[in-house]
mmCIF file of the N, C-alpha and C atoms, coordinates in Angstrom:
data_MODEL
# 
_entry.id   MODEL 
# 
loop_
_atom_site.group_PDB 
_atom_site.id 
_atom_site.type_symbol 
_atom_site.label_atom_id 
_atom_site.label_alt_id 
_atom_site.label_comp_id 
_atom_site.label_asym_id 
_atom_site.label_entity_id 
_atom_site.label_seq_id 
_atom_site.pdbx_PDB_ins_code 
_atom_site.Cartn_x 
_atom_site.Cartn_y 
_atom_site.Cartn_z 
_atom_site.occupancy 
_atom_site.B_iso_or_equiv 
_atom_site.pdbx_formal_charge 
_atom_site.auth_seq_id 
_atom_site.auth_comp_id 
_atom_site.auth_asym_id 
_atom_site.auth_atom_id 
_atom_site.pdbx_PDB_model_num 
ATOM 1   N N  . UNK A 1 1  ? -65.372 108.580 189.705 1.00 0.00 ? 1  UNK A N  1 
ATOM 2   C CA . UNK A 1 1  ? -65.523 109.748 188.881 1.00 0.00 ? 1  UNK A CA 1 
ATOM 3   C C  . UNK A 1 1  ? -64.204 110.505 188.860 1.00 0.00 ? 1  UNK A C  1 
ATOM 4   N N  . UNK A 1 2  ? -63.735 110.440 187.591 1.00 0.00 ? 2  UNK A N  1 
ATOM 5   C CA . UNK A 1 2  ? -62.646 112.010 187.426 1.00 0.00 ? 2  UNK A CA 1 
ATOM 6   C C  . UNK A 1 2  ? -63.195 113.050 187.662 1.00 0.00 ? 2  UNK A C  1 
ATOM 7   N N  . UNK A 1 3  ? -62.394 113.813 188.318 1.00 0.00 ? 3  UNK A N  1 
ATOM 8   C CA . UNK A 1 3  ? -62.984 115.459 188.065 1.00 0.00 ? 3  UNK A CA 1 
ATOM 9   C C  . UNK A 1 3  ? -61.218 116.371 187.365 1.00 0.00 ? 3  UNK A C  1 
ATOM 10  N N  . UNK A 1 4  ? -61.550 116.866 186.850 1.00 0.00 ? 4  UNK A N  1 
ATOM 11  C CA . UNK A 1 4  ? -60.686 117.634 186.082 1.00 0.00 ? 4  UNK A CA 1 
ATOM 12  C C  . UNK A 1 4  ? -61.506 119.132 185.574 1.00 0.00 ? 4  UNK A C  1 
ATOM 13  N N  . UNK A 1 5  ? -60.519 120.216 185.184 1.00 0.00 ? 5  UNK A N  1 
ATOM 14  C CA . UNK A 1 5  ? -61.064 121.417 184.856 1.00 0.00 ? 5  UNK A CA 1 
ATOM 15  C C  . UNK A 1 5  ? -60.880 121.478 183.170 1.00 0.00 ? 5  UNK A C  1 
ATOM 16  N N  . UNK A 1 6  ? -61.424 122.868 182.658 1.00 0.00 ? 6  UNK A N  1 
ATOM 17  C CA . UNK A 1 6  ? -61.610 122.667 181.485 1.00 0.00 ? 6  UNK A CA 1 
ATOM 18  C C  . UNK A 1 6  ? -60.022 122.635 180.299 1.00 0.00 ? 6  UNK A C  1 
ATOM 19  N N  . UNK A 1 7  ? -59.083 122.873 181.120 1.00 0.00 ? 7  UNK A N  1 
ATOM 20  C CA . UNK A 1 7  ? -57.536 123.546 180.355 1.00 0.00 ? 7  UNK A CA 1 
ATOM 21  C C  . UNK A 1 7  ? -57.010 121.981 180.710 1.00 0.00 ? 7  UNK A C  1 
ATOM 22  N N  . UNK A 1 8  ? -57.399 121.207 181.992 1.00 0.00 ? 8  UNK A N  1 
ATOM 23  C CA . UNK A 1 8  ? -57.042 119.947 181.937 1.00 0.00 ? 8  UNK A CA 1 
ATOM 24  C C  . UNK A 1 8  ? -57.929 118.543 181.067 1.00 0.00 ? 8  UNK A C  1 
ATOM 25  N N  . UNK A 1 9  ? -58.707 118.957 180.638 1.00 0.00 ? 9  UNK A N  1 
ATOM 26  C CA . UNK A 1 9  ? -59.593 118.500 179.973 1.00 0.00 ? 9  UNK A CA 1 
ATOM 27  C C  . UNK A 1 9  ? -58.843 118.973 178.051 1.00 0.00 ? 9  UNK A C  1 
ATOM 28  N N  . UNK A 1 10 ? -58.914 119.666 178.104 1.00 0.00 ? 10 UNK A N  1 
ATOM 29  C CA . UNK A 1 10 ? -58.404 119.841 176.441 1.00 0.00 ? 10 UNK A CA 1 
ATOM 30  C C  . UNK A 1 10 ? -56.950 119.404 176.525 1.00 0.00 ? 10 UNK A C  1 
ATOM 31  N N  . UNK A 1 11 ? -55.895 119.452 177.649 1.00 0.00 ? 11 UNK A N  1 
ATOM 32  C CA . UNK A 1 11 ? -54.711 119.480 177.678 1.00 0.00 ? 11 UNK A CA 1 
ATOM 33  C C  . UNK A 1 11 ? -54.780 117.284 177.402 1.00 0.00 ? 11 UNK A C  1 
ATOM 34  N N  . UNK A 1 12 ? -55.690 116.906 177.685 1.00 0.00 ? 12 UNK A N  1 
ATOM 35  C CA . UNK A 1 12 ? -55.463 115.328 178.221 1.00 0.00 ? 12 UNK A CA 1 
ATOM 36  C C  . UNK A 1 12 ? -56.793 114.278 177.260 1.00 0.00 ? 12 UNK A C  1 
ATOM 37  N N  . UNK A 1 13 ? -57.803 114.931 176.576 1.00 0.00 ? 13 UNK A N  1 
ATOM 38  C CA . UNK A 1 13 ? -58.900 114.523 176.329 1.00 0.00 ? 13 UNK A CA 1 
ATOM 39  C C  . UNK A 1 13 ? -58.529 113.293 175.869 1.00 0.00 ? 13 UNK A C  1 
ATOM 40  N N  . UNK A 1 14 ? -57.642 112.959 174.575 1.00 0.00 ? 14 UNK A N  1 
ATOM 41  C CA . UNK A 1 14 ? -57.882 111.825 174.212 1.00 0.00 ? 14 UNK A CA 1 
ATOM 42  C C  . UNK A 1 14 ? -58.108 110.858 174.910 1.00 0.00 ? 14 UNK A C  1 
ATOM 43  N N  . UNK A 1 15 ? -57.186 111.011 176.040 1.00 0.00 ? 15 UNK A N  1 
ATOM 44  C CA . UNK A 1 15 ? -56.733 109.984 177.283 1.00 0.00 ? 15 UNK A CA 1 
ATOM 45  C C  . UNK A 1 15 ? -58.129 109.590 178.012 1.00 0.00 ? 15 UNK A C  1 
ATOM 46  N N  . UNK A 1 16 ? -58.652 111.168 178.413 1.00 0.00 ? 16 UNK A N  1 
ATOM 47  C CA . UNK A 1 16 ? -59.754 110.928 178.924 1.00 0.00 ? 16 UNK A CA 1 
ATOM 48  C C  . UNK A 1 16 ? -61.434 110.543 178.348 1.00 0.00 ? 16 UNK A C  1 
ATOM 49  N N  . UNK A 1 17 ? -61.001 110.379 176.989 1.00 0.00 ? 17 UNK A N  1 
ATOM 50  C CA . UNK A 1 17 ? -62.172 109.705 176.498 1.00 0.00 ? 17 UNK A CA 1 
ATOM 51  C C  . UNK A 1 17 ? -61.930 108.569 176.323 1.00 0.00 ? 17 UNK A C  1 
ATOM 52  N N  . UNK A 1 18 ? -60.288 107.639 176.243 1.00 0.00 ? 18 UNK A N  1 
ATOM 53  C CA . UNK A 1 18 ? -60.164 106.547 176.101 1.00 0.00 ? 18 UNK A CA 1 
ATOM 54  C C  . UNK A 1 18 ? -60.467 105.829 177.551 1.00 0.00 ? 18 UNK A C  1 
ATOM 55  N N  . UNK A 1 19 ? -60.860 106.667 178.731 1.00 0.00 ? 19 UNK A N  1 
ATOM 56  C CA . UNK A 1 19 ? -61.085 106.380 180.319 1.00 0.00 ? 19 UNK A CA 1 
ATOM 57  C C  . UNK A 1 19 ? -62.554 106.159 180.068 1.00 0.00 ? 19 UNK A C  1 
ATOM 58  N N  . UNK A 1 20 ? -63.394 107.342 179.713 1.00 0.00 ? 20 UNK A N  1 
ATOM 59  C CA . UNK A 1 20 ? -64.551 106.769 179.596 1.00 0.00 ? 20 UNK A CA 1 
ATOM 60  C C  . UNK A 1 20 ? -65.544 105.742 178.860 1.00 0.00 ? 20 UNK A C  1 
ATOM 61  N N  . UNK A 1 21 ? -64.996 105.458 177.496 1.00 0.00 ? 21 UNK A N  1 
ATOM 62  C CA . UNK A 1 21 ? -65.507 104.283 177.316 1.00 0.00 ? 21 UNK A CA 1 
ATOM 63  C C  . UNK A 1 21 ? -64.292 102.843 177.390 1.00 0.00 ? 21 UNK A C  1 
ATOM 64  N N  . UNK A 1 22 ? -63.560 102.846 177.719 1.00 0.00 ? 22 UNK A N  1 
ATOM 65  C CA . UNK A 1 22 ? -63.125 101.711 178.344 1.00 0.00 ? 22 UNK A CA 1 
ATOM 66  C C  . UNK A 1 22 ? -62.978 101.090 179.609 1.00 0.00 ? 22 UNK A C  1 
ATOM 67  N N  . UNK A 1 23 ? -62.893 101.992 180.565 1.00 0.00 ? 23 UNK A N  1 
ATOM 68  C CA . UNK A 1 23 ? -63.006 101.746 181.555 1.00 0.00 ? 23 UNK A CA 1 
ATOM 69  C C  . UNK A 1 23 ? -64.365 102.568 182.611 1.00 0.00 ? 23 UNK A C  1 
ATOM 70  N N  . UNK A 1 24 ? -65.391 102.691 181.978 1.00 0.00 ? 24 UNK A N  1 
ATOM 71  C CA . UNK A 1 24 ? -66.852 103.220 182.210 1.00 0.00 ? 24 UNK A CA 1 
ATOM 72  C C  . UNK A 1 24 ? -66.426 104.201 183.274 1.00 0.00 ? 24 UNK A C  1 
ATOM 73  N N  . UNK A 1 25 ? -65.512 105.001 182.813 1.00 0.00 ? 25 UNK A N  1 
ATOM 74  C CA . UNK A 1 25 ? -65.271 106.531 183.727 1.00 0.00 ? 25 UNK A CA 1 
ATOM 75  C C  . UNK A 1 25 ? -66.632 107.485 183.397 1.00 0.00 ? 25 UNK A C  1 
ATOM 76  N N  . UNK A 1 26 ? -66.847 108.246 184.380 1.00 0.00 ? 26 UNK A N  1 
ATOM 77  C CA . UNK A 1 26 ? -67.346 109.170 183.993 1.00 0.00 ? 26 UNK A CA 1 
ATOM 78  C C  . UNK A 1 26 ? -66.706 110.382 184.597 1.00 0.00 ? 26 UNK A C  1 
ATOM 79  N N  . UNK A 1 27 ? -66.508 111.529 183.557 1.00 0.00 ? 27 UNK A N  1 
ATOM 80  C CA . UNK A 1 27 ? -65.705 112.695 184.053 1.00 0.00 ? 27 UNK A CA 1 
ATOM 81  C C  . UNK A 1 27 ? -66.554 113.861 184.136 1.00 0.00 ? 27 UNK A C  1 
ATOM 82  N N  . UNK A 1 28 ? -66.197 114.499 185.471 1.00 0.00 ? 28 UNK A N  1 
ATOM 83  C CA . UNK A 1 28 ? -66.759 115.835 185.570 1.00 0.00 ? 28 UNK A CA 1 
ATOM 84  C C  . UNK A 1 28 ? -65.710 117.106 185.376 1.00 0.00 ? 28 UNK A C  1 
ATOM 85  N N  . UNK A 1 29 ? -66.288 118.157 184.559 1.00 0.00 ? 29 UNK A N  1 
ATOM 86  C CA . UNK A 1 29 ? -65.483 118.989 184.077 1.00 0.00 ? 29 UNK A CA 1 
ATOM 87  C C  . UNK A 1 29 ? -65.125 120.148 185.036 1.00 0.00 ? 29 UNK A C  1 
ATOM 88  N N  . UNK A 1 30 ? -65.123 120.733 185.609 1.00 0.00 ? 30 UNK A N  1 
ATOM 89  C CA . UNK A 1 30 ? -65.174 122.381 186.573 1.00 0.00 ? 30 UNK A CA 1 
ATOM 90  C C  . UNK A 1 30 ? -64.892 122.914 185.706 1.00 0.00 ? 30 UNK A C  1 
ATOM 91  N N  . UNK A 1 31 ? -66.026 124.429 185.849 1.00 0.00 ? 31 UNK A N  1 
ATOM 92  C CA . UNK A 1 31 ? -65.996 125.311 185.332 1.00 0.00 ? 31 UNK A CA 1 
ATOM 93  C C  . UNK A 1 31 ? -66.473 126.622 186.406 1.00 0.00 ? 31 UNK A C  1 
ATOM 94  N N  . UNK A 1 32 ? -66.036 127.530 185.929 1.00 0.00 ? 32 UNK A N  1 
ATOM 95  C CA . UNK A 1 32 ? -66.097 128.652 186.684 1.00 0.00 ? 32 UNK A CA 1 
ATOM 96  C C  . UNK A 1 32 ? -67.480 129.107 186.553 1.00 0.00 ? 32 UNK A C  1 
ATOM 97  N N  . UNK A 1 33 ? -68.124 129.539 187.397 1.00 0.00 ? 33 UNK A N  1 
ATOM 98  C CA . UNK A 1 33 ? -69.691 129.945 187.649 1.00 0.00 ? 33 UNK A CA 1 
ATOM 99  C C  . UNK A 1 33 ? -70.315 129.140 187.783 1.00 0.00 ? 33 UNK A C  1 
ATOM 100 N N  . UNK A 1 34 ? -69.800 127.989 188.362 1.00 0.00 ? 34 UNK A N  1 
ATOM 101 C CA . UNK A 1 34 ? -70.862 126.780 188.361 1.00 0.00 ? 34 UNK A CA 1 
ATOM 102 C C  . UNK A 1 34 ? -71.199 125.675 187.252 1.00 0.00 ? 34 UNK A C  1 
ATOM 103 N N  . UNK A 1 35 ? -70.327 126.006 186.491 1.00 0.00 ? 35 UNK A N  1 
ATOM 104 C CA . UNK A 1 35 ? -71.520 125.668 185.086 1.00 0.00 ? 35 UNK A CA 1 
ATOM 105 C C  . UNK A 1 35 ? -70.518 124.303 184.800 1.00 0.00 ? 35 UNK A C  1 
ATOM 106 N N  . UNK A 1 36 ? -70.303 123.332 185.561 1.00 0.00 ? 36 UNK A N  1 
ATOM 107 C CA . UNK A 1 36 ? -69.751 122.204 185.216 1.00 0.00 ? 36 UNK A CA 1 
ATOM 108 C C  . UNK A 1 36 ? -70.528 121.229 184.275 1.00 0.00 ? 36 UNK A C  1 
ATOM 109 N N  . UNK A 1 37 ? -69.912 120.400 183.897 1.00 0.00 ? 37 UNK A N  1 
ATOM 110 C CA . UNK A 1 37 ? -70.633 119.242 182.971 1.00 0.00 ? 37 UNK A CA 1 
ATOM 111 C C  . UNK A 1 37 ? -69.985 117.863 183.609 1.00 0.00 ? 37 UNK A C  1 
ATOM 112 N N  . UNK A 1 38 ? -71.030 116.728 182.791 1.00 0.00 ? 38 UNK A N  1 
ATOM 113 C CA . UNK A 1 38 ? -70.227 115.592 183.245 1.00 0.00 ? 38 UNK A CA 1 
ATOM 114 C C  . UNK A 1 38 ? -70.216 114.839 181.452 1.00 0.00 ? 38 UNK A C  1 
ATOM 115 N N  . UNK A 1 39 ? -68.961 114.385 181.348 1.00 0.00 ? 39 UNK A N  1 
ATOM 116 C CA . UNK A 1 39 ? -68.867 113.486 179.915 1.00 0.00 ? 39 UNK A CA 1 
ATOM 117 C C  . UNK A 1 39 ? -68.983 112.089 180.256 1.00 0.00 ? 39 UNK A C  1 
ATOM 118 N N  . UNK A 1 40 ? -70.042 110.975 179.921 1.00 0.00 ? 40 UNK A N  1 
ATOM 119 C CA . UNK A 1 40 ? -70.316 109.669 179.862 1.00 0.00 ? 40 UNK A CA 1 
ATOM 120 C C  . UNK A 1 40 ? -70.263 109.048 178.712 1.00 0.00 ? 40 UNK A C  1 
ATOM 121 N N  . UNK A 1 41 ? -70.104 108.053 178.795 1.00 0.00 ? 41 UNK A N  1 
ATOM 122 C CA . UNK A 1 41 ? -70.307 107.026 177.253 1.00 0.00 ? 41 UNK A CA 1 
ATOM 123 C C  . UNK A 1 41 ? -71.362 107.422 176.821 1.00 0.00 ? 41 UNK A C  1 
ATOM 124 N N  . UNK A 1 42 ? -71.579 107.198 175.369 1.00 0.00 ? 42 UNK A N  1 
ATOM 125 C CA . UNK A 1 42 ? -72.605 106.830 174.780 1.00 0.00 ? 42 UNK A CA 1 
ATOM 126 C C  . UNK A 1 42 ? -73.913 105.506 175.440 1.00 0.00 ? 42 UNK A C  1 
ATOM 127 N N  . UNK A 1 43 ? -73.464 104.547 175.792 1.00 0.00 ? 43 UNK A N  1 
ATOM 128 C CA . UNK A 1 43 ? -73.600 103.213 176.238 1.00 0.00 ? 43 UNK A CA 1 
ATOM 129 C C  . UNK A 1 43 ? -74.421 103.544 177.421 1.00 0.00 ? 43 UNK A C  1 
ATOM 130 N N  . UNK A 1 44 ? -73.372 104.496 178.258 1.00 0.00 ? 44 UNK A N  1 
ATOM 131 C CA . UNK A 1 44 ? -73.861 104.472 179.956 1.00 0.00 ? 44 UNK A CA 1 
ATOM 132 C C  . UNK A 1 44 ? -74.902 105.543 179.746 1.00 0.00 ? 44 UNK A C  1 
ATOM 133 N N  . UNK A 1 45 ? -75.077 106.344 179.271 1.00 0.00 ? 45 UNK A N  1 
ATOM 134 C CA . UNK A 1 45 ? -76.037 107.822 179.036 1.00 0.00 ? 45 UNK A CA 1 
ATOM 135 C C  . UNK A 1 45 ? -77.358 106.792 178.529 1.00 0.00 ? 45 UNK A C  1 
ATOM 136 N N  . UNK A 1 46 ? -77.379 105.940 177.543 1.00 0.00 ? 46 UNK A N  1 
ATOM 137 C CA . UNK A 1 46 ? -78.638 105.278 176.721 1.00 0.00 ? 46 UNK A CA 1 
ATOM 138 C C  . UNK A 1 46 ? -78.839 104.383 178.052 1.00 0.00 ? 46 UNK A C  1 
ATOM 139 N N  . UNK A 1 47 ? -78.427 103.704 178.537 1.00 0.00 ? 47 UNK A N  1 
ATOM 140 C CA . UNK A 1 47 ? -78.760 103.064 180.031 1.00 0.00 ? 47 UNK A CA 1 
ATOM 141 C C  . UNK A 1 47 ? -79.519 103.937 181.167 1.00 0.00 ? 47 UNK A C  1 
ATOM 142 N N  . UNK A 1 48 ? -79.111 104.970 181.246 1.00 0.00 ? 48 UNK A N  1 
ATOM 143 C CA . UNK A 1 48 ? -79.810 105.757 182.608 1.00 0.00 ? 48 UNK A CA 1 
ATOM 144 C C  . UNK A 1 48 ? -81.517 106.467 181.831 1.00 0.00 ? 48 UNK A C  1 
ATOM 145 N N  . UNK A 1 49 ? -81.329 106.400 180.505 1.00 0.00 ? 49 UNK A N  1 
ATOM 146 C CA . UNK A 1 49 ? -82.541 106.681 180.012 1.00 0.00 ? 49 UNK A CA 1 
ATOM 147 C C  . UNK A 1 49 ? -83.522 105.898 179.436 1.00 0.00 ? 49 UNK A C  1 
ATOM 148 N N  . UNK A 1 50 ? -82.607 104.536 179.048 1.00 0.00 ? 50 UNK A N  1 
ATOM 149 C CA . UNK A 1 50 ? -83.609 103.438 179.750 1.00 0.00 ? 50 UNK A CA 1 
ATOM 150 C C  . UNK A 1 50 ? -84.426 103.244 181.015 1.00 0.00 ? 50 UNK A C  1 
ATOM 151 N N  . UNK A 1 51 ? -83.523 103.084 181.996 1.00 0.00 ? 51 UNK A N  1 
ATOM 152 C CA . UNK A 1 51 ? -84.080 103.122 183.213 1.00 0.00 ? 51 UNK A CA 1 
ATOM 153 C C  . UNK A 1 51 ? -84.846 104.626 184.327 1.00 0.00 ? 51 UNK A C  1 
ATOM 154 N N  . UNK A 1 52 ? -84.435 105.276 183.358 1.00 0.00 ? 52 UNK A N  1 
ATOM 155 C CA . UNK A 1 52 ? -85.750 106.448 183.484 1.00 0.00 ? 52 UNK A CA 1 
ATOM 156 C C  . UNK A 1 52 ? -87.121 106.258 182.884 1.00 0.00 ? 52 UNK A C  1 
ATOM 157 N N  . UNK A 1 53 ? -86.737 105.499 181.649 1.00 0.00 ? 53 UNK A N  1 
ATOM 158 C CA . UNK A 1 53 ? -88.450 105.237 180.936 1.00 0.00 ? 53 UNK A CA 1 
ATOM 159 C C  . UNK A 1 53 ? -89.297 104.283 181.835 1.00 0.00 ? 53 UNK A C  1 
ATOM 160 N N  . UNK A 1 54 ? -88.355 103.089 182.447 1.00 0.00 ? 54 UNK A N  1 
ATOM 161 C CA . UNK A 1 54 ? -89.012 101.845 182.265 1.00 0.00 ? 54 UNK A CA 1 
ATOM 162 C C  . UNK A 1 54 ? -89.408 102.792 183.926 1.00 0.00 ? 54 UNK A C  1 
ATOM 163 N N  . UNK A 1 55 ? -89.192 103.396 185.422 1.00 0.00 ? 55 UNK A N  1 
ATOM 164 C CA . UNK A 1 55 ? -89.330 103.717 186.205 1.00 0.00 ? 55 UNK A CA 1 
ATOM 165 C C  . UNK A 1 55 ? -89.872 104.449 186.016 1.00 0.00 ? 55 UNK A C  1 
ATOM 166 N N  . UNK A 1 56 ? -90.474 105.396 184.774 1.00 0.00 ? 56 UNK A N  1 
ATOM 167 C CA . UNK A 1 56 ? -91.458 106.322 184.633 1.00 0.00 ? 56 UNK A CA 1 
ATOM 168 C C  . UNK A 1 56 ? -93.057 106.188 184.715 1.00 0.00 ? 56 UNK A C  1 
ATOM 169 N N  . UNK A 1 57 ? -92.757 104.820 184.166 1.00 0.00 ? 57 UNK A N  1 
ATOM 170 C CA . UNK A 1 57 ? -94.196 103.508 183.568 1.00 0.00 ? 57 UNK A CA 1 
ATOM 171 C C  . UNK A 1 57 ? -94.365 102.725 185.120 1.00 0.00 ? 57 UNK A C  1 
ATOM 172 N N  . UNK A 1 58 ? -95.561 103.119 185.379 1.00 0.00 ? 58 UNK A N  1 
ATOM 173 C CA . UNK A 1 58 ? -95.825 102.180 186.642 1.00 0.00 ? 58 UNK A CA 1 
ATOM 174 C C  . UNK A 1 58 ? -96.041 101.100 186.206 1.00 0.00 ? 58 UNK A C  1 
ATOM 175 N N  . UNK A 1 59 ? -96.467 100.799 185.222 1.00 0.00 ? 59 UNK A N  1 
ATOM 176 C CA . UNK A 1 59 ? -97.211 99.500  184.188 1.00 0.00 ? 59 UNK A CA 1 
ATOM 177 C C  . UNK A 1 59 ? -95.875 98.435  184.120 1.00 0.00 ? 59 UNK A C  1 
ATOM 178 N N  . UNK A 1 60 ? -94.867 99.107  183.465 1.00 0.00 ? 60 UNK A N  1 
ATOM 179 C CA . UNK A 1 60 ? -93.281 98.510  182.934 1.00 0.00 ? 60 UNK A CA 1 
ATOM 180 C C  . UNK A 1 60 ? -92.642 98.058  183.964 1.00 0.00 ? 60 UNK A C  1 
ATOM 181 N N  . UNK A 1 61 ? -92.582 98.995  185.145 1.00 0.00 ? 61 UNK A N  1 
ATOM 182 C CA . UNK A 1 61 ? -91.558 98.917  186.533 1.00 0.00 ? 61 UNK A CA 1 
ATOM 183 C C  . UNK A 1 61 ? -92.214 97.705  187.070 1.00 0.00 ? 61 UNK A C  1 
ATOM 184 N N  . UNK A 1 62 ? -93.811 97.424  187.349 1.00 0.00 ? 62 UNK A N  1 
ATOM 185 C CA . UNK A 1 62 ? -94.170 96.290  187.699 1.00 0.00 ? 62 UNK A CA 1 
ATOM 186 C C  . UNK A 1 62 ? -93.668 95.368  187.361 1.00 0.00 ? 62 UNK A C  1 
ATOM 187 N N  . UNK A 1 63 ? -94.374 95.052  185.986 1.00 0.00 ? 63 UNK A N  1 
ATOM 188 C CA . UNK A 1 63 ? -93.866 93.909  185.303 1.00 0.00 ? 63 UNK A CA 1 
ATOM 189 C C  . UNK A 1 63 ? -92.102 93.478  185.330 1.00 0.00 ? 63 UNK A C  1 
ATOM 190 N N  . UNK A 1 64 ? -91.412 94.687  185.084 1.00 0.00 ? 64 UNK A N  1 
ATOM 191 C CA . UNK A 1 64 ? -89.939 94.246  185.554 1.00 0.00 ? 64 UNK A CA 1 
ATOM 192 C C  . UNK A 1 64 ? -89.983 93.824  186.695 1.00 0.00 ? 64 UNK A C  1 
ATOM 193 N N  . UNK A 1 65 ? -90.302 93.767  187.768 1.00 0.00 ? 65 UNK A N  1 
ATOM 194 C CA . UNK A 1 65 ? -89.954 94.013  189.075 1.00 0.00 ? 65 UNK A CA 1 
ATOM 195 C C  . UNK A 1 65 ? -91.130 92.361  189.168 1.00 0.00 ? 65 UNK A C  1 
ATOM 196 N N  . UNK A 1 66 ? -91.792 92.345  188.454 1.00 0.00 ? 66 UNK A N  1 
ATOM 197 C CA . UNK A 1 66 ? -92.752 90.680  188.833 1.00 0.00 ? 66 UNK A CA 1 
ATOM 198 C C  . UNK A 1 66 ? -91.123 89.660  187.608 1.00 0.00 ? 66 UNK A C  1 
ATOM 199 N N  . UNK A 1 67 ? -91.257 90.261  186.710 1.00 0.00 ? 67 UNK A N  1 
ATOM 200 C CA . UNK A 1 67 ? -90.234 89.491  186.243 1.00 0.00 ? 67 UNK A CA 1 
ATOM 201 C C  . UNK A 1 67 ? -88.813 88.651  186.975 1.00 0.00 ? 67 UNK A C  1 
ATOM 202 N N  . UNK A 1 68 ? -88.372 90.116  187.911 1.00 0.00 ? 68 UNK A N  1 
ATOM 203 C CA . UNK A 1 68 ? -87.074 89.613  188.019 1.00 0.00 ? 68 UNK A CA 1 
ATOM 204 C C  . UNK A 1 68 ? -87.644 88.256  189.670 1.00 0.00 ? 68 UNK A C  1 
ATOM 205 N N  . UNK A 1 69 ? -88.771 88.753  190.080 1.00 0.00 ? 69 UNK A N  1 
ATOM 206 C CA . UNK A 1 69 ? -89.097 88.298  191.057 1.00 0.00 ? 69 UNK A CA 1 
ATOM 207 C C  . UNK A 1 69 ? -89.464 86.770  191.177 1.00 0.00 ? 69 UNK A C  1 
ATOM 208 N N  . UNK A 1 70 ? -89.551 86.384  189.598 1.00 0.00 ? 70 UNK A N  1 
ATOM 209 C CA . UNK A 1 70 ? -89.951 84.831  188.864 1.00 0.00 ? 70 UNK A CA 1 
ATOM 210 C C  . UNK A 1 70 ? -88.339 84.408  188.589 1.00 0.00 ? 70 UNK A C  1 
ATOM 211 N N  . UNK A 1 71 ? -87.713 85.533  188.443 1.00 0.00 ? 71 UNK A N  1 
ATOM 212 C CA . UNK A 1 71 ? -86.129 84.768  187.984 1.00 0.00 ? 71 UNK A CA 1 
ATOM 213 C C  . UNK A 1 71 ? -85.682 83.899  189.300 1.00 0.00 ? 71 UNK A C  1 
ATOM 214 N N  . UNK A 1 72 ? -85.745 85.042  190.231 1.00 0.00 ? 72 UNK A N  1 
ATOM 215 C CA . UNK A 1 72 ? -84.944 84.467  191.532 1.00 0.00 ? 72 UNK A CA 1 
ATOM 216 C C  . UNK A 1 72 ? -85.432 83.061  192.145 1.00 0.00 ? 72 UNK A C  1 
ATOM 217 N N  . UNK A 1 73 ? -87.129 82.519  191.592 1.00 0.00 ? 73 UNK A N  1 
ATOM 218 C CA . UNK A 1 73 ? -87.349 81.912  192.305 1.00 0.00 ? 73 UNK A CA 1 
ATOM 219 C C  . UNK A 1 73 ? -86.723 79.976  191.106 1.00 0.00 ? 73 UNK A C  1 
ATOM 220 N N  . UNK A 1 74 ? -86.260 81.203  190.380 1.00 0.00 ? 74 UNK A N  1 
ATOM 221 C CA . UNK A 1 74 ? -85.473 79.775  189.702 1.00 0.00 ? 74 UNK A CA 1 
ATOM 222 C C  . UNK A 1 74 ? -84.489 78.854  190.217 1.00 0.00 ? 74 UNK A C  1 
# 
């Protein structure tokens, strides 16, 4: 993870968006009062909310989890 503040963040962005989707950076911003952010790919953000749905579904997580459990025994 980068961490950078917000004056280094506007001073460098291009750079640092060409970090996050090419090299699957993810950057955290500092900000004063707490109120930081983090910038991710497009790609990596739709991934963690995949795997929030499918771990939401006891039904889904099974079946993944019997799935991968038939792969290994390949």
């Amino acid at each position: 993870m980068i961490t950078v503040n917000d004056s280094g963040l506007k001073k460098d962005m291009r750079h640092l968006m060409d970090k996050v989707t090419d090299d699957y950076e993810v950057i955290k911003v500092t900000r004063r009062n707490d109120r930081n952010v983090i910038i991710m790919s497009e790609k990596e953000y739709n991934n963690i909310l995949e795997n929030v749905y499918i771990r939401a579904n006891k039904a889904n997580y099974d079946w993944l989890m019997e799935s991968l459990a038939q792969l290994e025994k390949i």
